[in-house]
C-alpha positions in Angstrom: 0.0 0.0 0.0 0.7 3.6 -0.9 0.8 5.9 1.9 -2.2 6.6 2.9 -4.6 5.2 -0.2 -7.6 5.7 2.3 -8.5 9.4 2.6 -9.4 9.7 5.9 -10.9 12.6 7.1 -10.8 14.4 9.9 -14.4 13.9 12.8 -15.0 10.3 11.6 -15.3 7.0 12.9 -14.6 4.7 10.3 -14.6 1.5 9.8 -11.9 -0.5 7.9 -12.7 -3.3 5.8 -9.5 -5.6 5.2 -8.9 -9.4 4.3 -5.2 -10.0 5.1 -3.0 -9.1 8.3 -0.3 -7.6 5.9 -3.0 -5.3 4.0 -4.3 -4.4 7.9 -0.6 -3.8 8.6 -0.1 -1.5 5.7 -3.6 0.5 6.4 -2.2 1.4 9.7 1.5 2.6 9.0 0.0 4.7 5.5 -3.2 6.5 8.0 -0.4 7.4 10.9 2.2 8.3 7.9 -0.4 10.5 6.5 -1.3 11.7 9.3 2.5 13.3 10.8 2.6 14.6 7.4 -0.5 16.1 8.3 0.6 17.6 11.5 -1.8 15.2 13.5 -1.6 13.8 16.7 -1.5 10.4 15.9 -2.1 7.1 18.3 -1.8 3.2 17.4 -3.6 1.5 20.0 -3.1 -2.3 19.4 -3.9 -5.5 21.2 -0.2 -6.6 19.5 1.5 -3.4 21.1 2.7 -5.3 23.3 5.1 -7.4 21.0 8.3 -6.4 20.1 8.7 -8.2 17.1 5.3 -6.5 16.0 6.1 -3.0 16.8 9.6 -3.6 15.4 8.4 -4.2 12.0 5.7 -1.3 12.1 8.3 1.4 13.3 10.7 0.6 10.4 7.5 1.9 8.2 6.8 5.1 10.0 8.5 8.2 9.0 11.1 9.2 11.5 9.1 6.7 14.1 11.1 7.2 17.5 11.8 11.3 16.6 7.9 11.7 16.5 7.5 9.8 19.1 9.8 11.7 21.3 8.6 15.0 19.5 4.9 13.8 21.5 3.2 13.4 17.6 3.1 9.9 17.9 1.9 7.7 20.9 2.0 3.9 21.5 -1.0 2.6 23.2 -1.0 -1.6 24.2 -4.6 -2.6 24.0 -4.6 -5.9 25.3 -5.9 -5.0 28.7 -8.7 -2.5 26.8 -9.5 -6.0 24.9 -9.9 -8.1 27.9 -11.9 -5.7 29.8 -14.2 -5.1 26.6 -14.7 -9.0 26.5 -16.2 -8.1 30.2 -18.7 -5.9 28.8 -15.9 -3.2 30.7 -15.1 -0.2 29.1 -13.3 1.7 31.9 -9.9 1.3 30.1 -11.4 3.2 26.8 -13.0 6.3 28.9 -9.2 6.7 30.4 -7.9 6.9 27.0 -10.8 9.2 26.2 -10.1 11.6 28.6 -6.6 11.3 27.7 -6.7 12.5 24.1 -9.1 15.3 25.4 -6.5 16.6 27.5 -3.9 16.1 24.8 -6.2 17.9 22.3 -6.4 20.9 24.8 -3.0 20.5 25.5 -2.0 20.7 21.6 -4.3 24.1 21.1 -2.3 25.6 24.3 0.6 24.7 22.6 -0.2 26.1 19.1 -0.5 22.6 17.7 -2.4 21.3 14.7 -5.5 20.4 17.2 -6.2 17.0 15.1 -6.0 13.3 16.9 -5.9 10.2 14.4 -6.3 7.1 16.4 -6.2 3.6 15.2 -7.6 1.4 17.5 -7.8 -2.3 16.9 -9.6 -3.7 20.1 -12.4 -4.5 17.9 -10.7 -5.5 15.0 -9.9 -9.0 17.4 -13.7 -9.1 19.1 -14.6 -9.4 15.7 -11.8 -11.7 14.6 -12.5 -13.6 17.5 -15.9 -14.1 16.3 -17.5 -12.1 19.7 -19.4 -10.0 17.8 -22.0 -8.7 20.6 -19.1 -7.2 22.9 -17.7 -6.1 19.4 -21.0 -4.2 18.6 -20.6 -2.8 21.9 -17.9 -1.7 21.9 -18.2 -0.2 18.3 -21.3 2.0 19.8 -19.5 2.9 23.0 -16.8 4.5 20.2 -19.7 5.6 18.0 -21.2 7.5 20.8 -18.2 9.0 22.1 -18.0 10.3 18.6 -20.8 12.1 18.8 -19.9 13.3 21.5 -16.5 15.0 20.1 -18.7 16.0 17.0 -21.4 18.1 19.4 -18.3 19.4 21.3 -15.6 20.4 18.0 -13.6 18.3 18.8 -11.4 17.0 15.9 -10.8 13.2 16.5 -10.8 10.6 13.9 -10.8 6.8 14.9 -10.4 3.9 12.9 -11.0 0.5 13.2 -10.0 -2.3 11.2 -12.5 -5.2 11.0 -11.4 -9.0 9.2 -14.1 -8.3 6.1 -14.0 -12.7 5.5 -15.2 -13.3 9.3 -17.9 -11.1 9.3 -19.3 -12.4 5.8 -19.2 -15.8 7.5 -22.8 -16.4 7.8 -24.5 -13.6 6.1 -27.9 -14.7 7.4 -26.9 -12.7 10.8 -25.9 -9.6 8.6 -23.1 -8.9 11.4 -21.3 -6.5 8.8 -24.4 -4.3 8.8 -24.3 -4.4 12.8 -20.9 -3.4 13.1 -20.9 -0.9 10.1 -24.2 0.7 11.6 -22.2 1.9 14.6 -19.9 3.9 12.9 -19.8 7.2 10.7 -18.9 5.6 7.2 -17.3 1.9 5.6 -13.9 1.7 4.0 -13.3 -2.0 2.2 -9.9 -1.9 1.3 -10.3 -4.8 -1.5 -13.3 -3.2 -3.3 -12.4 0.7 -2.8 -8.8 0.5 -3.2 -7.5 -3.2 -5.3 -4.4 -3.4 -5.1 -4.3 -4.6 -8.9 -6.8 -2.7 -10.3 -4.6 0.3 -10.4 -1.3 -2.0 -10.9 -2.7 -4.1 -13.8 -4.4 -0.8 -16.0 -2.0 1.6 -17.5 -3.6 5.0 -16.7 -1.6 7.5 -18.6 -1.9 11.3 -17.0 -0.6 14.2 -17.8 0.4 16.9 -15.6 0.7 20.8 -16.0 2.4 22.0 -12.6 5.2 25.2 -12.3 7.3 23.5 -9.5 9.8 21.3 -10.4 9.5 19.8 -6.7 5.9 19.3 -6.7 5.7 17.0 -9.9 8.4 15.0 -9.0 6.6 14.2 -6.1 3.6 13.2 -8.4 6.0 11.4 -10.6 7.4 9.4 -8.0 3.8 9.0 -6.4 2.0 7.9 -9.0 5.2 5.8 -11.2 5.1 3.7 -8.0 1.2 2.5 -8.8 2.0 1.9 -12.2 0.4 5.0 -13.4 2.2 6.4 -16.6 3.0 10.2 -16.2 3.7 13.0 -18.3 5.0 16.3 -16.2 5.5 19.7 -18.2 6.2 23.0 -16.5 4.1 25.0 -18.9 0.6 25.6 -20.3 1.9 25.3 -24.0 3.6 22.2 -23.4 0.5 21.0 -21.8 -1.5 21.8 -24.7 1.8 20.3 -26.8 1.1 16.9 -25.3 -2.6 16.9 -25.1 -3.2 17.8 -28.7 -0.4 15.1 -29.8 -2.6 13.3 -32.4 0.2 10.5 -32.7 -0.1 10.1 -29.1 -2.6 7.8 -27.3 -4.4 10.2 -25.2 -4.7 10.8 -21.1 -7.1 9.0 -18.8 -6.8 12.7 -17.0 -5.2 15.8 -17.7 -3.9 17.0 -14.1 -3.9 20.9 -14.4 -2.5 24.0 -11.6 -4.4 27.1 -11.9 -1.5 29.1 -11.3 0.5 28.1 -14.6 3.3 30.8 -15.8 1.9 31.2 -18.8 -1.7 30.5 -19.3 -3.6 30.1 -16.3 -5.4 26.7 -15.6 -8.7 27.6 -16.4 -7.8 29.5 -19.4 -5.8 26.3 -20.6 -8.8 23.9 -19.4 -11.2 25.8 -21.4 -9.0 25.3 -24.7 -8.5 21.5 -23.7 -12.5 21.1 -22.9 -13.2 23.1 -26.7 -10.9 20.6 -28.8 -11.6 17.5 -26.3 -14.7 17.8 -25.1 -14.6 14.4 -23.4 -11.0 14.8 -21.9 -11.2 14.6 -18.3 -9.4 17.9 -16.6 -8.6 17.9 -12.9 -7.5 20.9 -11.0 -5.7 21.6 -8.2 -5.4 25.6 -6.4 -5.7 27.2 -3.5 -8.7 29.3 -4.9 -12.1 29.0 -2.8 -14.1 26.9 -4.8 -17.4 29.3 -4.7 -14.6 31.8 -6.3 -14.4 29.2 -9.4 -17.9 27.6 -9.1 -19.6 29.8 -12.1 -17.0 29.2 -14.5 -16.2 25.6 -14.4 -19.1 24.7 -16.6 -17.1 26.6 -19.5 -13.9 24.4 -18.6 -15.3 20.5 -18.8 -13.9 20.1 -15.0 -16.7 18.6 -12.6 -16.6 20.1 -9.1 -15.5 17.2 -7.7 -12.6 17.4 -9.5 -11.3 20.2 -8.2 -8.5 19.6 -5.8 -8.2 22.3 -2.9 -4.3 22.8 -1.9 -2.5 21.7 0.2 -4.2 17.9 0.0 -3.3 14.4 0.5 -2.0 12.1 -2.1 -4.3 9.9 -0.9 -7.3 12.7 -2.0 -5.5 12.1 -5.5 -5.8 9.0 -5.4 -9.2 8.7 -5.0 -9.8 11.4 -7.5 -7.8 9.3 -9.8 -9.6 5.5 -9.0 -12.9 5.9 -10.7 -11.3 5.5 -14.0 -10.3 2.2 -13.0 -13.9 0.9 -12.9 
């Protein structure tokens, strides 16, 4: 997995849908990757926190893992005794850890931090895989409610739990997927949203118009590690150069900024959208969207492809994966 190929936002309590222990694995190091990058406070809470071995292999993955921890953006949390007590119908362990992140969330907006907690919280994740789905649905509304909670008071807290998608499909005559998903804010099923091979196996071909030589080799080296073909000018007249190639085999998506030196990226999307009507333009730029609203019509680009800056790669990326289906 990419980091981060699930954008998760910010106030959620989301659900995460995997079928392997090394796609689970991944999930986690990409969400607390993306979220450092973010500026987050971010917390693994783990029933396997407690083993070496396990945590070994996980730090190797996680930018500058011991600095960040150190630096108090990163926080280790063992879950097996939150695990044992929730198999007790006890939930005292979770409010401490509640009213811990509170006070770290405070703490962070005394301090002039970013006031954003990402948690990834796996108790569960092994209820489930255990196959004791009531204390799991229980446990799944105790976190449900406590969102709401955070929600009604602003504060910004997004947890996410992995659940074993194969086990809960089981026996689909108890529905125990529905159960589980119903006590949270939205689904993620990291085979169906985000294939490994359905971006691997097609050969998307974009083309990119972006001013700063740093920013598209970071696309480049982004999106060349999916197998995505990439074509990265500087300019508007290149961009126009390499869309209008007729020997050429076309773009799935034409990637534009709307501050281009030469032509700006509406001006260049409406020339694209007159010739190509079909093409698909994204944009990225740091201009309100309700600025741009009236004239996107003109330009072929949906709203929804309009990328505000700064944003994830993982925001890309989902921008990018309905061409694959």
């Amino acid at each position: 997995m990419s980091p981060s190929l699930v954008d998760l936002s910010s106030k959620q309590h989301v659900m995460l849908l995997y079928e392997t222990e090394d796609r689970c694995s991944e999930a986690a190091v990409a969400c607390i990757n993306d979220g450092l990058r973010d500026g987050q406070f971010c917390v693994y809470a783990s029933v396997n926190a407690y083993d070496s071995s396990h945590l070994s292999k996980l730090s190797s993955r996680i930018t500058n893992y011991n600095q960040n921890i150190e630096d108090g953006n990163l926080k280790i949390v063992n879950f097996r005794p939150h695990y044992e007590s929730a198999l007790k119908g006890d939930f005292t362990p979770f409010i401490k850890l509640k009213i811990e992140l509170e006070k770290i969330l405070l703490q962070r907006i005394n301090e002039g931090k970013r006031d954003t907690i990402m948690v990834f919280a796996d108790a569960a994740c092994y209820l489930s895989h255990n196959r004791q789905f009531k204390e799991c649905v229980a446990l799944e509304k105790w976190w449900q409610d406590v969102h709401t909670e955070w929600i009604k008071n602003n504060q910004d807290i997004t947890v996410i739990c992995p659940h074993p998608s194969s086990i809960l499909m089981e026996d689909p005559s108890l529905d125990i997927k529905s159960q589980i998903g119903a006590q949270h804010s939205y689904s993620i099923d990291l085979e169906k949203d985000f294939p490994v091979s359905a971006i691997q196996t097609k050969q998307i071909r974009i083309l990119i118009a972006e001013p700063e030589m740093d920013i598209r080799n970071l696309y480049d080296a982004f999106l060349d590690s999916l197998g995505i073909e990439v074509v990265s000018v500087e300019s508007g007249n290149k961009c126009m150069e390499s869309a209008f190639d007729t020997d050429g085999d076309g773009y799935d998506i034409i990637l534009l900024d709307s501050h281009l030196n030469d032509i700006g990226g509406l001006d260049l999307a409406r020339r694209i959208h007159e010739r190509m009507p079909n093409q698909r333009i994204v944009l990225t730029t740091t201009l309100p969207l309700s600025q741009i609203r009236n004239v996107l019509n003109s330009t072929g680009i949906n709203p929804e492809d309009v990328l505000l800056k700064p944003f994830k790669f993982s925001t890309l990326l989902s921008v990018i994966k309905p061409i694959n289906h």
